[in-house]
N, C-alpha and C positions, 0 to 999 in steps of 0.2 A: 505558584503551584500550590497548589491545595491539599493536605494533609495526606499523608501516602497511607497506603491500606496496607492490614496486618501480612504476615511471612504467607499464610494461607489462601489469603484472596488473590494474593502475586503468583502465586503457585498457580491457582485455576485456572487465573487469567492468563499467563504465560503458555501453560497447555493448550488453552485453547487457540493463541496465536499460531501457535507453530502448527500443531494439527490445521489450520489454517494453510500455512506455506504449506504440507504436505499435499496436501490436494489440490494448492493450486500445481506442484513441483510434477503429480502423477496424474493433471491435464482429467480432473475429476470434478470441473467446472458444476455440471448439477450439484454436486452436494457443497460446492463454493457458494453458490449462489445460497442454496436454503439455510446460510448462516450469515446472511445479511440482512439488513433492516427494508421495510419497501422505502421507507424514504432515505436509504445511505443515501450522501454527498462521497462519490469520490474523484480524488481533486489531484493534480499533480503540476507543478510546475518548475521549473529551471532557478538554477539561482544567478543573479543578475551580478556583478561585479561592479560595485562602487567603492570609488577612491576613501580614502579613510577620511580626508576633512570634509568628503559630504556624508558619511555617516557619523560623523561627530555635531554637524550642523542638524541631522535629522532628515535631509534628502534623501528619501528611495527613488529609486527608478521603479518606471510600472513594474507591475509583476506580469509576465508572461506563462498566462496556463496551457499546458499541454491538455490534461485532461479533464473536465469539468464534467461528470457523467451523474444521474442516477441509476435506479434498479435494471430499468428500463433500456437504458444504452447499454450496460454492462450486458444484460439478457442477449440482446442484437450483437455486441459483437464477440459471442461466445456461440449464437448460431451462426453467426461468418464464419468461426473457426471451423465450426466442427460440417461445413459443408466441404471441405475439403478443395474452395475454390477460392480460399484466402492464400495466394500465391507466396505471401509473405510467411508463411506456415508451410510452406513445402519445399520439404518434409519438417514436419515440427519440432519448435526448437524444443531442447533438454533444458531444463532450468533448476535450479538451488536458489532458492531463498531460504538468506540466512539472518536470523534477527539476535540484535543484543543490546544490553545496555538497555533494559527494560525500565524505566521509572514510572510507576501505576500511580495515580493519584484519584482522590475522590473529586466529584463536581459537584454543584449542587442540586444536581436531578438525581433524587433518591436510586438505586442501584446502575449507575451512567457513572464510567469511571471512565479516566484522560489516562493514553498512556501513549510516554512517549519515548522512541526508540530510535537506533541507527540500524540500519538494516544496505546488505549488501546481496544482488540479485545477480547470478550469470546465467548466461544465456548462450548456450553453444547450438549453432546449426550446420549442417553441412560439415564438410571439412575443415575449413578454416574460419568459418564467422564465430570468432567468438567475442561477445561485450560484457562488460562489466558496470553494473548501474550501485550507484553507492549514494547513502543520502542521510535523512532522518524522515521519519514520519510518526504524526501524532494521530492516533487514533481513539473514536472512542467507542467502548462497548459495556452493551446494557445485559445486565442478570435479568433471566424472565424465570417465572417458578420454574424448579425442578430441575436448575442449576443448569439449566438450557442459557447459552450465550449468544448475542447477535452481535455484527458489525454494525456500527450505524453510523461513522462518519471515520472515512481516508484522506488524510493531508499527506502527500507525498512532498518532498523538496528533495529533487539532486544537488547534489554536487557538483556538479557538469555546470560548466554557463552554456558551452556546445554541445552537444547529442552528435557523436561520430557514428550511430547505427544508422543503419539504414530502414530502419523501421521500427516503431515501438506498440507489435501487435502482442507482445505479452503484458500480462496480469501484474502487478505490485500486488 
C-alpha cells in the first residue's frame, strides 16, 4: 500500500463514497452514473475456498467473475431497470449500502487514489426476500478540478463462495 493521504482528503473522499451509496440506496442511477469515469472497469467476483496448504504452496483456483462491466453495460442495465420489465425488479428492491474501514491511499497516477473498504449491501424485496452481500472492495477514484470526484475502477470480492439470491440485479 502506498502512502495514505492526509485526515482531509480521507474526509472528501469518504463523502463522496457514501453520497455515492445514497444514490445508488434512492435508485438515482442518472446521477450514479455522471460520477463515473467513461472507461470504469467494474468487476465483481465470488471468493473461491482453498485449503490452507494450497494457499501456502501459492495454488489459486481460477477466479470466477460475476460481473466484468464498463460504462457502457452499466448504462444498459440501469435502462432494463428503469423499463419497468426487469421482472427481477418487481417491485424494486430497498437497499442500504453500508461502507467502512475506509483505507485511502495514494497511487502513482497524480490525483487517482486506491481505497480500500469492507462494505455490507441489503437488499429487501417483497415480503420476505431478504439478502445480505458482505465483502471488500477496492476502488479507485480520480480528483478532477473543482474538487469534482469520478469513479474509475470497482473491484468487488464477496464473501459468499455460494450466491443464495436469486438474482444479482442490484448495484454494488
Amino acid at each position: 500500500m502506498n502512502a495514505l493521504v492526509s485526515l482531509e482528503l480521507h474526509h472528501r473522499i469518504s463523502q463522496f463514497l457514501f453520497e455515492e451509496a445514497r444514490l445508488l440506496d434512492d435508485w438515482q442511477f442518472h446521477d450514479w452514473l455522471a460520477q463515473l469515469d467513461d472507461d470504469i472497469r467494474y468487476t465483481m467476483r465470488t471468493t473461491v475456498n482453498a485449503q490452507t496448504r494450497d494457499r501456502r504452496k501459492g495454488v489459486q483456483p481460477p477466479t470466477t467473475w460475476i460481473f466484468n462491466d464498463n460504462k457502457d453495460q452499466l448504462e444498459r442495465r440501469i435502462a432494463r431497470l428503469e423499463t419497468g420489465m426487469a421482472w427481477a425488479e418487481e417491485p424494486p428492491s430497498r437497499t442500504r449500502h453500508l461502507i467502512s474501514n475506509l483505507q485511502i491511499s495514494e497511487t502513482e497516477q497524480p490525483d487517482v487514489f486506491a481505497v480500500r473498504l469492507n462494505y455490507l449491501l441489503s437488499r429487501a424485496q417483497k415480503e420476505r426476500d431478504e439478502t445480505l452481500y458482505v465483502g471488500t472492495r477496492v476502488d479507485k477514484v480520480r480528483r478532477l478540478p473543482g474538487d469534482e470526484w469520478r469513479l474509475i475502477a470497482r473491484e468487488i470480492v464477496l464473501d459468499q463462495a455460494v450466491i443464495a439470491s436469486h438474482n444479482l440485479s442490484v448495484l454494488f
